[in-house]
C-alpha positions in Angstrom: 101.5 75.6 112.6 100.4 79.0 112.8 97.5 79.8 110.2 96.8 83.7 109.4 93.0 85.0 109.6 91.5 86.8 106.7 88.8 89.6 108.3 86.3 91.0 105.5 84.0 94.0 105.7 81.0 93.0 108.3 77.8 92.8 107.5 76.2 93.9 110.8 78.9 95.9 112.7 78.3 99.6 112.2 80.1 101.6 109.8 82.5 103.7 111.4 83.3 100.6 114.5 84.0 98.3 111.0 86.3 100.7 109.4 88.4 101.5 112.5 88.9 97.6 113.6 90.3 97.2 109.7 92.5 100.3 110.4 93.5 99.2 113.6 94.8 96.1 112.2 96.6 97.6 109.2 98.8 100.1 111.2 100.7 97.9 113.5 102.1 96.4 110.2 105.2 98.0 107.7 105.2 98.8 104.7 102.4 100.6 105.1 101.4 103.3 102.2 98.4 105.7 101.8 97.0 105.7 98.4 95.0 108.7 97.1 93.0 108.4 93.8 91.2 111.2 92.1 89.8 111.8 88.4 88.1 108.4 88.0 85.5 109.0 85.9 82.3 107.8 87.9 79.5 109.3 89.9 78.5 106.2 91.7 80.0 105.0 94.9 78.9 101.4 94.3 80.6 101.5 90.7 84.3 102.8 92.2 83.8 100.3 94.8 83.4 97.6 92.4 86.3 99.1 90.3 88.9 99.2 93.2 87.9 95.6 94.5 87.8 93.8 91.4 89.9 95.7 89.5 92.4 96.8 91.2 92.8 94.9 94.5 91.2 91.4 93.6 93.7 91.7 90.5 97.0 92.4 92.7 95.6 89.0 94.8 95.2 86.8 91.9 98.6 87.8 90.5 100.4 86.8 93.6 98.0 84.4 94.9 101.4 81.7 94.6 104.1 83.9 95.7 105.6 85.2 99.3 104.1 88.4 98.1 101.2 89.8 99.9 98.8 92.7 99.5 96.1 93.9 102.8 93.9 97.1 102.0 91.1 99.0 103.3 89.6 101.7 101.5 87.0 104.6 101.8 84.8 106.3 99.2 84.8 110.1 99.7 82.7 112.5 97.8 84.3 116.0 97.4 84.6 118.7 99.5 81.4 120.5 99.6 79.3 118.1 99.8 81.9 116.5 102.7 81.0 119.8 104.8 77.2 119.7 104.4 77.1 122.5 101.7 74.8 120.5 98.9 73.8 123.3 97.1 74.9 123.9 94.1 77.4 121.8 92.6 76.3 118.9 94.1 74.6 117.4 91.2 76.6 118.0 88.5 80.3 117.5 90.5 80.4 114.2 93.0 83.8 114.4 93.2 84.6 110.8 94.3 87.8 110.0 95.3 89.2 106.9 97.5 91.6 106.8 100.0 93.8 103.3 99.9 95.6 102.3 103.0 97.4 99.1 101.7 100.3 97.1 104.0 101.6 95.1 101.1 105.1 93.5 100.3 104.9 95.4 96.7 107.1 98.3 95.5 105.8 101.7 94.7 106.2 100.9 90.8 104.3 97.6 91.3 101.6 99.4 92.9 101.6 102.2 90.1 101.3 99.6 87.4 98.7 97.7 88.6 96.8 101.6 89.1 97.7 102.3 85.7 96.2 99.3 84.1 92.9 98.8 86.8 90.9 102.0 85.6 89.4 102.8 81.5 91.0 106.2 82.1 94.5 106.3 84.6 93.7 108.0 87.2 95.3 110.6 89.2 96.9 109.3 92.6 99.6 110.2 94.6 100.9 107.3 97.4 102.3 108.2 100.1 104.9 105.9 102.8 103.4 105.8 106.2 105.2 102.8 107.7 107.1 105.4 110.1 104.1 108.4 110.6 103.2 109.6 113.8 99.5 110.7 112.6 98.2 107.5 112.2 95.4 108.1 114.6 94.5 111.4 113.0 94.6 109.8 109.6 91.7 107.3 111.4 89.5 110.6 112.0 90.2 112.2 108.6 88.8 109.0 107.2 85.7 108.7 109.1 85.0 112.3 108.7 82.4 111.6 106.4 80.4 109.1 108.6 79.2 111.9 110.3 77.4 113.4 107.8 75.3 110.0 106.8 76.9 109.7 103.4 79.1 106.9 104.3 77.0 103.9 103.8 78.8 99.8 103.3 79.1 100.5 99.7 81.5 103.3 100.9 84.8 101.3 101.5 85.6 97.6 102.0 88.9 95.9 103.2 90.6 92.3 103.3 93.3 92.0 105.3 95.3 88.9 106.3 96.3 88.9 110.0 
């Protein structure tokens, strides 16, 4: 009988090594799907983390928990642009901009998906989701998303994953 491991976020690898094993994993799989969100209206990483694990993703699981249906996910918490490029001057305080990247290998359909977003947040976000099953920028999608562990402001409440291998 062949039994499928579940990997989790670590709690001692390094950031940027821990996020790239979870991507590593989800890419070799289909259906694979990039999920942007924007507009959710919080200024605190460990708050949207909470939101899209509990909310959103831990939901999706518990739904399907007794079904052939499946849902994998890793995600990263992204402050906006100028603060993503070192400028922290002005706007910084007033303007996080946090938004999340999802990349989810899942057996749902795009409306599934976009119910579950419309129901997971107080205020419906914006979010576009993208099919990357077939890309050929996978590996440059990797570096887009670790673009912000160079600047120190991706810490473990910055993105989590569970994926079922």
């Amino acid at each position: 009988m062949n039994k499928n491991k579940l990997i989790r976020k670590s709690k001692t690898t390094d950031n940027k090594t821990d996020i790239t094993r979870a991507f590593n994993n989800l890419s070799q799989n289909k259906n694979l799907y990039l999920l942007t969100l924007t507009g959710i209206p919080t200024t605190n990483v460990k708050d949207l983390n909470f939101q899209l694990t509990n909310n959103l993703f831990n939901t999706i699981n518990a739904d399907y928990k007794n079904s052939f249906e499946y849902i994998n996910y890793l995600f990263i918490i992204e402050y906006g642009g100028i603060i993503s490029k070192n400028d922290v001057s002005s706007s910084f305080i007033r303007n996080l901009g946090l938004h999340a990247h999802c990349i989810i290998n899942t057996s749902l359909y795009e409306p599934q998906l976009e119910f579950y977003i419309n129901t997971a947040f107080k205020k419906i976000p914006n979010y576009k989701i993208q099919n990357i099953s077939n890309s050929t920028t996978k590996n440059g999608l990797l570096n887009y998303l670790l673009k912000q562990s160079a600047t120190g402001l991706m810490t473990k409440e910055s993105y989590n994953y569970k994926i079922l291998i």
